[in-house]
C-alpha angles and dihedrals in degrees: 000000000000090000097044084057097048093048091046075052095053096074098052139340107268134185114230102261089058092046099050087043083054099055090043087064098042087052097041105184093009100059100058087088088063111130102217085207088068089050091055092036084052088051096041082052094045088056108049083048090059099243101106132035124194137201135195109255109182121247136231120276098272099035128061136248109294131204115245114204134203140177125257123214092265093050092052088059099055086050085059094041087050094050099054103043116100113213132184149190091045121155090199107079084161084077087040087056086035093066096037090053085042099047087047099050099047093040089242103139129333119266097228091056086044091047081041099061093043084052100062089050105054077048089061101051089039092065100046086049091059087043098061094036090064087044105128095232102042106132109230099246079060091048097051086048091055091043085058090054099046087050097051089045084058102047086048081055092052082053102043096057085050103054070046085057097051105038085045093055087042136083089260082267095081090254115123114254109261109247 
């Protein structure tokens, strides 16, 4: 969560509400369900960690004073490491979507690369899956085990190509291409 904050961050400084309100729209259905606690208790967190400062803007006439918060140097590195790193197995392909809408929106690398990279690596495991699952001892429970892993890293590929599909077909934002 803290670095799906840090890189909705990266394209401009935004006060909670407006990034919960960001990764809402990013999740669609999924993030109705978005507590907008965990959102404050991440930036508190981001800032003690020195990632993120914030400073007072004042609000409209019927609304309070709000936090703006912006990212620090160091906070601009984590969003690039982030970026870059390639994780799996994740149960969690809402962070996976999340970085790709993030990393879209703030310029700050190109989905397909990003769907690319991730990519080779299910590919990789993929391969040494199959691998051992080939392997001549390996003992049936075992077996059934390694069956269940090559399934779910192709069905990450199926996805992959998808969230491909779609970034391909969009603006580079994730939004489709206007006719």
């Amino acid at each position: 969560m803290q670095d799906v904050v840090l890189a909705m961050l990266a394209k401009e400084p935004a006060h909670g509400y407006e990034l919960r309100s960001r990764m809402r729209d990013a999740l669609g259905p999924l993030g109705e369900a978005m507590n907008a606690g965990q959102i404050y208790v991440t930036l508190t967190r981001l800032a003690k960690a020195g990632l993120v400062t914030s400073e007072r803007a004042d609000g409209l006439p019927d609304r309070p004073d709000r936090r703006v918060y912006t990212l620090t140097p160091a906070g601009q590195q984590r969003v690039a490491a982030w970026l870059t790193e390639v994780t799996w197995p994740k149960p969690d392909l809402a962070e996976f979507h999340l970085k790709l809408v993030a990393a879209a929106s703030a310029r700050l690398a190109d989905p397909v690369a990003l769907v690319d990279a991730q990519r080779r690596e299910v590919l990789r495991r993929l391969r040494d899956a199959q691998r051992a699952a080939l392997g001549q001892a390996v003992d049936p429970v075992a077996g059934l085990l390694l069956e269940g892993v090559v399934l779910r890293l192709r069905a990450d590929m199926e996805w992959l190509e998808a969230c491909e599909r779609m970034w391909t077909k969009g603006d580079r934002t994730g939004r489709k291409a206007r006719a």
